[in-house]
C-alpha positions in Angstrom: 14.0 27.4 -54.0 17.2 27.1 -55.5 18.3 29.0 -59.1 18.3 25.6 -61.3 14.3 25.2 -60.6 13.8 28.2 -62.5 15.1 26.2 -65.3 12.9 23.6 -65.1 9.4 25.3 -64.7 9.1 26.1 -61.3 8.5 29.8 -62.1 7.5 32.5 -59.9 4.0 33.2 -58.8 3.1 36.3 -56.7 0.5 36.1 -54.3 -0.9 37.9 -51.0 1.2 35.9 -48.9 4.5 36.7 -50.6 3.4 39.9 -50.5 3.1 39.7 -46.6 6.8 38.2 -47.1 8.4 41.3 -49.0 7.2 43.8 -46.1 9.5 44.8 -43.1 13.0 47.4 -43.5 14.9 47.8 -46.5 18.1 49.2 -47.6 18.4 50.6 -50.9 21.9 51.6 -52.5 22.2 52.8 -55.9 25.3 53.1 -57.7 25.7 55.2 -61.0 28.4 54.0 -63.4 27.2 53.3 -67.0 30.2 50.7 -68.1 29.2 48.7 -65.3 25.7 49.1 -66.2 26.3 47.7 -69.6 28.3 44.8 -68.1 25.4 43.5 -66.3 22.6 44.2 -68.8 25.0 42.5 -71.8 24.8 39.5 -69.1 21.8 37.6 -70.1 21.3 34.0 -70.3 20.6 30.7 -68.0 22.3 29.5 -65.0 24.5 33.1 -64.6 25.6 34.8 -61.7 25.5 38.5 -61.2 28.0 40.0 -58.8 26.6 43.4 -57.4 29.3 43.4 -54.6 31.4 46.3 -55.6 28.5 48.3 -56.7 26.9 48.4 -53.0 29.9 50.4 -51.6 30.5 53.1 -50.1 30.7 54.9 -53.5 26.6 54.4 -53.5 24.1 56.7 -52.1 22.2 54.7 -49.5 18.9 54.7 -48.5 16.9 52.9 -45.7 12.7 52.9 -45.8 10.0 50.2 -45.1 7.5 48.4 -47.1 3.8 47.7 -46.4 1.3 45.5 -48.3 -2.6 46.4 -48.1 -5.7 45.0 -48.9 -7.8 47.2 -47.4 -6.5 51.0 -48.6 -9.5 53.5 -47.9 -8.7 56.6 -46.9 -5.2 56.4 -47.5 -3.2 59.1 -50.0 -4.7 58.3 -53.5 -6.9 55.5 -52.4 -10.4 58.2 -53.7 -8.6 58.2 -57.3 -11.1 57.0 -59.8 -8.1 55.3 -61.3 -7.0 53.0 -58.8 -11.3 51.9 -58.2 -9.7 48.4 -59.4 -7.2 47.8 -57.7 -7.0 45.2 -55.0 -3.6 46.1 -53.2 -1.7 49.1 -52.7 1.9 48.9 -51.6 3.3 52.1 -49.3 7.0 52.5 -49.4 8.7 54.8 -47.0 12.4 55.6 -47.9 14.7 58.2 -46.1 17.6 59.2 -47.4 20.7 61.6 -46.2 23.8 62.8 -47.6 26.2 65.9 -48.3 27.3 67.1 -52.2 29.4 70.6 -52.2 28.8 71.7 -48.5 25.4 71.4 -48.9 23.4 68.9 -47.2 20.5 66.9 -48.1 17.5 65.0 -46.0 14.9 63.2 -48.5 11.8 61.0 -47.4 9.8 59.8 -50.4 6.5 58.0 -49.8 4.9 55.9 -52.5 1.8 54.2 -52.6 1.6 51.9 -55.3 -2.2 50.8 -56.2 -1.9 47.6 -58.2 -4.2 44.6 -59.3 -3.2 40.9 -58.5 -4.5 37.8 -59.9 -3.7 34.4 -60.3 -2.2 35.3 -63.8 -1.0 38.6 -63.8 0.2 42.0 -61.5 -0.9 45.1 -63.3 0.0 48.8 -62.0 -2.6 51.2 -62.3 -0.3 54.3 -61.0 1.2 56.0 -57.8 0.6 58.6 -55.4 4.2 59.9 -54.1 5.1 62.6 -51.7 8.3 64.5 -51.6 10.0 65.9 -48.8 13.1 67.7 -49.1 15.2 69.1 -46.6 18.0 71.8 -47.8 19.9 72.7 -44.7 17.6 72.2 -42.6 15.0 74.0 -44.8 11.9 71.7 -46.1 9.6 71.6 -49.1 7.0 68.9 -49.9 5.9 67.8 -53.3 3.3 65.6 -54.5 2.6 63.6 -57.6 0.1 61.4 -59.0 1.2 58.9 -62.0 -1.6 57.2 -63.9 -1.2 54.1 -66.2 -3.8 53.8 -69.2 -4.5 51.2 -69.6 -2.8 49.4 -66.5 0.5 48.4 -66.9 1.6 44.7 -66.9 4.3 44.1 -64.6 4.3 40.3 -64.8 2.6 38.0 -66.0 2.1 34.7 -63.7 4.0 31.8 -63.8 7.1 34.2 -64.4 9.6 31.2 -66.0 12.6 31.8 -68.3 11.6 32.7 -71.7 8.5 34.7 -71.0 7.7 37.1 -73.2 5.1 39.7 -73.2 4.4 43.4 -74.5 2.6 46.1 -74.1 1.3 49.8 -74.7 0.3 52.5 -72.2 -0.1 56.0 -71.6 1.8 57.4 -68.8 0.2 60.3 -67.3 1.9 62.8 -64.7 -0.3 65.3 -63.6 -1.7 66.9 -66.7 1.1 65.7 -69.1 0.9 61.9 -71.1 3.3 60.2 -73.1 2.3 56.9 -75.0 4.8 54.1 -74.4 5.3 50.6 -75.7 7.5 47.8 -73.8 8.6 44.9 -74.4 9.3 42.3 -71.7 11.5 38.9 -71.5 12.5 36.9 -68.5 16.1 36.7 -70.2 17.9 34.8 -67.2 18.2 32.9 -64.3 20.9 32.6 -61.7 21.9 34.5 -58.5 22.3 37.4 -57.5 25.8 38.0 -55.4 26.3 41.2 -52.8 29.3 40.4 -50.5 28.9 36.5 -49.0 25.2 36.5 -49.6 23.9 34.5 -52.9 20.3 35.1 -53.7 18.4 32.8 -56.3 16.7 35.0 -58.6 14.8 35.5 -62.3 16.0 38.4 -64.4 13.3 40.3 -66.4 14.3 43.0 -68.5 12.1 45.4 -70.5 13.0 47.4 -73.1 10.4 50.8 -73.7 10.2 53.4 -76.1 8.3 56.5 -75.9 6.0 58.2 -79.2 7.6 61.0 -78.5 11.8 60.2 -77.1 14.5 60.0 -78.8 16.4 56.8 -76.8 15.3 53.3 -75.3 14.9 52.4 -72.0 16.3 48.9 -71.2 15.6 47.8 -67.3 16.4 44.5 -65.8 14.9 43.5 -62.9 16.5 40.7 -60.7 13.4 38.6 -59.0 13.8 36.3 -55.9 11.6 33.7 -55.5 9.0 36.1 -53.4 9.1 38.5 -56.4 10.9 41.3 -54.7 13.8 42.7 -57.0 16.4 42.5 -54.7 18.3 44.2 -57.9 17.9 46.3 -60.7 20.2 48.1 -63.6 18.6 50.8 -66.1 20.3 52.4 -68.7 19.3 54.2 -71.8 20.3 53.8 -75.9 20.2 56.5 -78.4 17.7 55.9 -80.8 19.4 57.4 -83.6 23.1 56.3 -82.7 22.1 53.3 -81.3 24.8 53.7 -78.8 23.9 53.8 -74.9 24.0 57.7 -73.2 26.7 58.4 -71.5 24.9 60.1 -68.8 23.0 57.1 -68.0 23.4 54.0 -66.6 21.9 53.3 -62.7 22.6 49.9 -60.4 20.3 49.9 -57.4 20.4 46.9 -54.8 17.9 46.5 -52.4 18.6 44.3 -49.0 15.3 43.3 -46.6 16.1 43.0 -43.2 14.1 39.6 -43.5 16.5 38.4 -46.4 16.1 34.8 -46.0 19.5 33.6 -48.0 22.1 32.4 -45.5 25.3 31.9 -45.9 27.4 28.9 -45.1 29.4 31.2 -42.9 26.6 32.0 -40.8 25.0 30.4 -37.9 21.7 28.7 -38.7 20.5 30.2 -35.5 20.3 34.3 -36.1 22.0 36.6 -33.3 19.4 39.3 -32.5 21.9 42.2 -31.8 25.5 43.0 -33.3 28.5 42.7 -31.3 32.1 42.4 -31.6 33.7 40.0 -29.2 37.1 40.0 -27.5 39.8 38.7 -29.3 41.0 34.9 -28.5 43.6 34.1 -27.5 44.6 37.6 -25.5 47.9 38.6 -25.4 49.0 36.7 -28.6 51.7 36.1 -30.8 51.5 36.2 -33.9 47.5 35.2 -34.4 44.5 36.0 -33.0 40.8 35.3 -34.0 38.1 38.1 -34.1 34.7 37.0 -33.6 31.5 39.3 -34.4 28.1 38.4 -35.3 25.1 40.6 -36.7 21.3 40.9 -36.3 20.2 42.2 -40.0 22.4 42.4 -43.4 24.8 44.9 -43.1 28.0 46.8 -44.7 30.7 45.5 -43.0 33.9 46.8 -42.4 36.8 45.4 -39.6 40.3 47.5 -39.6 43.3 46.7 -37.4 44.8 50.4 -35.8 47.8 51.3 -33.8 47.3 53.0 -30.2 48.1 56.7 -31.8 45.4 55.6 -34.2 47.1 54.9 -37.6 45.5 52.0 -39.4 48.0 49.5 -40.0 45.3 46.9 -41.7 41.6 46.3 -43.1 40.8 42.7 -42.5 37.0 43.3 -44.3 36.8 46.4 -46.7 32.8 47.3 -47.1 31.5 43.9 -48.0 27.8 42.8 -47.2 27.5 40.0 -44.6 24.4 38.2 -44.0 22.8 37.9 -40.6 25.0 35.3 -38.5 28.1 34.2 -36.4 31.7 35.5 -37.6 35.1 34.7 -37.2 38.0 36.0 -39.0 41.7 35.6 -38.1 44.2 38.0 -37.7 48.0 37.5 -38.5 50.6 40.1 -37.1 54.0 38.9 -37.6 54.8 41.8 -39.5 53.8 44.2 -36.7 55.7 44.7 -33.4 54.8 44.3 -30.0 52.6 46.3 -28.7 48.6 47.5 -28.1 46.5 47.6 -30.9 43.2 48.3 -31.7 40.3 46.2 -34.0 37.0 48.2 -34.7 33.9 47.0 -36.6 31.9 48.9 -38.8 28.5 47.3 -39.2 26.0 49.8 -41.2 26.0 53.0 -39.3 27.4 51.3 -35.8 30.0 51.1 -34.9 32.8 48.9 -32.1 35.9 49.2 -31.0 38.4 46.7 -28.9 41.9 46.8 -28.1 44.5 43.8 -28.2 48.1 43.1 -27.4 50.5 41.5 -29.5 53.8 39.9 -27.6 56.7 38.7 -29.6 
């Protein structure tokens, strides 16, 4: 499906088998940044494009987990909750997560089931069961939480076309505490969705909520691809009173499936099923050589050119995302002198190294 059908009433329907579609490995990275926040939600309209390329760098925290999709949920975590007794699918997400702040570091796994209702004219949520585990240093504590939607909450409403509007109220229960809520929801835009080479067709629906009891607005957009998986999302929050947007808000989060189906033009149509950095042709050259790679899943790429004693002396690809495919890149040196170099390949968290000789 390409972006201009969502113009033209070809609108998204969700369904068990794009359900089946959206599981498999994920990589999440969220980026925190409120002007850039604001520049994508102030971004609204048809035929747009939304570049989240410098937002999924290696300024984001990353995070890698997997999504299932069941019909048949009894016995799992929260599956006996009176609650979810409606629901007919109940989506588990698994998402690890590691990093370092102040010395200190951090090992998170989150589990979610999400216990939802699907039907040929709407998804509603009825709530989640989640479980925390976090690891401080190698010491661990686990959480868990149970979040309960009354009534259900609407997520979409099917066919999901530009201009769709819809609201709603519900109560929002965590544990023992509720909070009433009331959003309102538009499918404000259509375009794609840009991250490094790969362009992704996609619906944007954005809902605004306010709370009985808050003092700002929630605004979320959600960027939709034709399988309904929000490959993309930005939330930031306005002051109710000031009607300006909190400066301590403001989150970007882009989430790439291992099954992302949007090729590039660079890319072989045929998909390599490991990565690997190939010798440099021709070998001794003078000044220009090409640099061949190719990769098995969407990844963060990153190809630098170093001396023998190690100093880099030039970064041919700088963190961009690359689609699955074939690669070839060419590498001019007629500013460097003769001599041995070194080309490595960062690709997610592996990682190649070749050498190379230049003769003038």
């Amino acid at each position: 499906m390409q972006g201009q059908l969502f113009a033209q009433g070809s609108g998204i329907v969700i369904n068990q088998s794009t359900l089946d579609a959206n599981t498999g490995a994920v990589t999440y990275y969220t980026y925190t940044d409120q002007a850039s926040a604001v520049s994508i939600i102030n971004q609204t309209g048809a035929n747009q494009t939304w570049d989240f390329s410098t937002f999924a760098s290696e300024d984001s925290i990353s995070a890698t987990g997997t999504i299932e999709s069941f019909t048949n949920f009894a016995g799992e975590p929260g599956a006996d909750e009176a609650h979810f007794s409606n629901a007919n699918i109940m989506i588990k997400a698994d998402i690890e997560s590691s990093f370092e702040e102040s010395g200190i570091v951090y090992d998170i796994n989150i589990i979610n089931y999400s216990y939802s209702g699907l039907s040929e004219t709407s998804l509603v949520d009825y709530g989640v069961y989640s479980t925390n585990t976090t690891t401080v240093n190698g010491n661990s504590s686990t959480t868990q939480l149970i979040t309960r939607n009354f009534p259900s909450r609407t997520v979409y409403t099917f066919p999901l076309e530009y201009e769709t509007t819809w609201n709603y109220t519900y109560d929002f229960e965590v544990n023992s505490s509720t909070t009433e809520f009331s959003v309102d929801a538009e499918v404000d835009g259509w375009g794609k969705v840009v991250i490094g080479n790969i362009e992704i067709p996609v619906l944007r629906v954005t809902e605004t909520t306010t709370s009985n009891n808050g003092v700002f607005i929630d605004i979320t957009a959600n960027f939709i691809n034709e399988e309904g998986f929000p490959v993309a999302s930005v939330d930031i929050s306005e002051d109710t009173n000031t009607g300006a947007y909190l400066s301590d808000s403001g989150s970007i989060q882009v989430a790439l499936p291992d099954n992302l189906t949007a090729v590039s033009s660079e890319t072989s149509p045929d998909l390599p099923q490991t990565v690997k950095l190939e010798q440099n042709y021709p070998n001794p050259f003078n000044p220009t050589t090409q640099i061949s790679y190719q990769l098995d899943s969407p990844s963060e790429v990153t190809l630098s050119i170093y001396s023998i004693t190690g100093q880099k002396v030039q970064t041919l690809i700088n963190g961009e995302f690359k689609a699955a495919g074939e690669y070839n890149i060419s590498f001019d040196a007629q500013n460097l002198a003769s001599g041995m170099y070194i080309y490595r390949l960062r690709a997610g968290d592996q990682m190649f190294t070749r050498k190379m000789t230049l003769l003038k």
